[in-house]
PLY file of the C-alpha trace (Angstrom):
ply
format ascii 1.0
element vertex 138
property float x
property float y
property float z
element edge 137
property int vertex1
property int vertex2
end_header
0.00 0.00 0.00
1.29 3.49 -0.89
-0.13 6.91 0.78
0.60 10.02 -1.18
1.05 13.19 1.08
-0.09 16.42 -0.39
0.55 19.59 1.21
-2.39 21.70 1.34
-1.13 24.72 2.67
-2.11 27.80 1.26
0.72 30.65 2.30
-0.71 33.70 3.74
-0.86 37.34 2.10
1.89 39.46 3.82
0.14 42.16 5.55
2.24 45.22 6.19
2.25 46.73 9.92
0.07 49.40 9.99
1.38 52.55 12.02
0.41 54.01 15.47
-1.55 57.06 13.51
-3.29 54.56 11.14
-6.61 52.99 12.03
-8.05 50.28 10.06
-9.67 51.12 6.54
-13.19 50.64 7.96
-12.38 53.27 10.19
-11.12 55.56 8.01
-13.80 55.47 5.76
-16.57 58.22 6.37
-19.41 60.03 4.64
-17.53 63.24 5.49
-15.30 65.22 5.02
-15.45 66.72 8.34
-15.59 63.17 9.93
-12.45 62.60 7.92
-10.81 65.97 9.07
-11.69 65.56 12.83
-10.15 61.94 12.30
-6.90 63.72 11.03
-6.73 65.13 14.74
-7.65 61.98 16.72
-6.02 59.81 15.20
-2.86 61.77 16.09
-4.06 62.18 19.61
-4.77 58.65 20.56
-2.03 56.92 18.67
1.05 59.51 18.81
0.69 62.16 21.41
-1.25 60.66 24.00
0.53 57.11 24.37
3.80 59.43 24.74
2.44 61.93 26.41
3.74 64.76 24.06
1.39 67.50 26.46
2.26 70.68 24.01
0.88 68.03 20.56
-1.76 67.07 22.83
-3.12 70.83 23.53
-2.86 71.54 19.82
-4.56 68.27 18.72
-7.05 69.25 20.93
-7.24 72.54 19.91
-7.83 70.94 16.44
-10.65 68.72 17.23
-12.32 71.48 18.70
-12.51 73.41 15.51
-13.46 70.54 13.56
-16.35 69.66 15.82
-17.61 73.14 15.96
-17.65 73.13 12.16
-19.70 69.84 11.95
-22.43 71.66 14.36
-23.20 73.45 11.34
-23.09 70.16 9.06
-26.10 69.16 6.81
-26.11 65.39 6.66
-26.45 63.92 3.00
-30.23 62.84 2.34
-29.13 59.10 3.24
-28.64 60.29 7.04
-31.37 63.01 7.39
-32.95 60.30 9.60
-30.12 60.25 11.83
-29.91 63.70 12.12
-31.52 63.90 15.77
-29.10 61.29 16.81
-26.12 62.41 15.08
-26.27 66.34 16.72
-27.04 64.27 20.49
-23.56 62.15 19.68
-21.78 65.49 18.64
-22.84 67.22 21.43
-21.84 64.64 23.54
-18.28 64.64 21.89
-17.75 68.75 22.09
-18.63 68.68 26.41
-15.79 65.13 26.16
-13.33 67.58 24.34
-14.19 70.72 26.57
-14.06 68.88 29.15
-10.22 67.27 28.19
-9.54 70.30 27.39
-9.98 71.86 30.96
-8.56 68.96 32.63
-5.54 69.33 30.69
-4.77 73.26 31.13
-5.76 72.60 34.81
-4.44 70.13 36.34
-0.74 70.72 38.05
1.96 67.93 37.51
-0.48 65.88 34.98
1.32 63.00 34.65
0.74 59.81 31.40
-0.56 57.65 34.14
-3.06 59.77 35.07
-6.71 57.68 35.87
-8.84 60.73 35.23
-7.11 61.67 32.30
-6.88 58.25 30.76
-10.81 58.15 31.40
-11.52 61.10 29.60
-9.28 60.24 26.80
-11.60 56.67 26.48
-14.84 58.37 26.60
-13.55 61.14 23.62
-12.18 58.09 21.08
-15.51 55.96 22.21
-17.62 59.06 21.46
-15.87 59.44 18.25
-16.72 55.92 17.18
-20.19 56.36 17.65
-20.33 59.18 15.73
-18.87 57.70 13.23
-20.92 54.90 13.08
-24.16 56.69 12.70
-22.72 57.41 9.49
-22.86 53.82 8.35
0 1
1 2
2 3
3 4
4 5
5 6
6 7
7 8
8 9
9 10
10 11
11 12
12 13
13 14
14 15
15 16
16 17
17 18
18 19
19 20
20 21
21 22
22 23
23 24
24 25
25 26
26 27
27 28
28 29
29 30
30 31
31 32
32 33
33 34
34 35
35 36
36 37
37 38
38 39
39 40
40 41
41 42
42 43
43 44
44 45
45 46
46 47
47 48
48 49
49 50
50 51
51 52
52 53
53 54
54 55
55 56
56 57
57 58
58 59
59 60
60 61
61 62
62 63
63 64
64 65
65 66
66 67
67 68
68 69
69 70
70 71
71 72
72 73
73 74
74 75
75 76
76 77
77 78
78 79
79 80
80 81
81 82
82 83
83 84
84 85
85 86
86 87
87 88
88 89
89 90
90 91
91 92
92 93
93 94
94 95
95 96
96 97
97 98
98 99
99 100
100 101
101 102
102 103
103 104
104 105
105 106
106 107
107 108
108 109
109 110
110 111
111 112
112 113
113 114
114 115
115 116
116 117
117 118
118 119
119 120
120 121
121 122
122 123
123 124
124 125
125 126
126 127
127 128
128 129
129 130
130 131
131 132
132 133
133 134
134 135
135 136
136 137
């Protein structure tokens, strides 16, 4: 009796590292272009500055999504999304008092330190409340 062995493996796709300011394409994607800009700003935040706690980046990031999120108050959404439209200015007005409210915590507190609780808290709740944003979008 002879057995024939047949290797059946299949070698997998190389799949390039992506980089700490990258998210994945599903998250990049938007319906926006102000989704896309305020993206731009936390992406930088979450990934870059935050993680090594680059305070003066983080203050100008922040700055930055401020702007960004004051410019989508004013936002029509396309005809797709007018029925989100209630939800979508609740989730936005959630995410401008989680900015503000970084914001303070950041200009105000003395010694602020990377391992901060409160600040790593308010960091979570901002990228969360990004996310959900975003996903009314989709």
């Amino acid at each position: 009796m002879f057995v024939t062995i047949v290797n059946l493996s299949v070698a997998a796709p190389k799949v390039e590292k992506q980089s700490k300011t990258e998210c994945a394409d599903d998250e990049k994607e938007s319906k926006s272009k102000e989704l896309d800009n305020f993206h731009k700003y936390i992406a930088k935040f979450y990934h870059k500055d935050y993680p090594n706690f680059k305070l003066n980046e983080m203050k100008k990031d922040i700055t930055g999504m401020e702007k960004v999120a004051k410019s989508m108050e004013k936002m029509k959404l396309p005809k797709k999304y007018q029925s989100k439209d209630i939800q979508f200015k609740s989730t936005l007005k959630d995410l401008t008092t989680s900015i503000a409210d970084l914001k303070t915590y950041v200009n105000t507190t003395k010694n602020l330190k990377k391992d901060d609780a409160t600040l790593k808290a308010k960091v979570e709740k901002l990228h969360s409340t990004f996310h959900t944003l975003s996903e009314i979008l989709n």
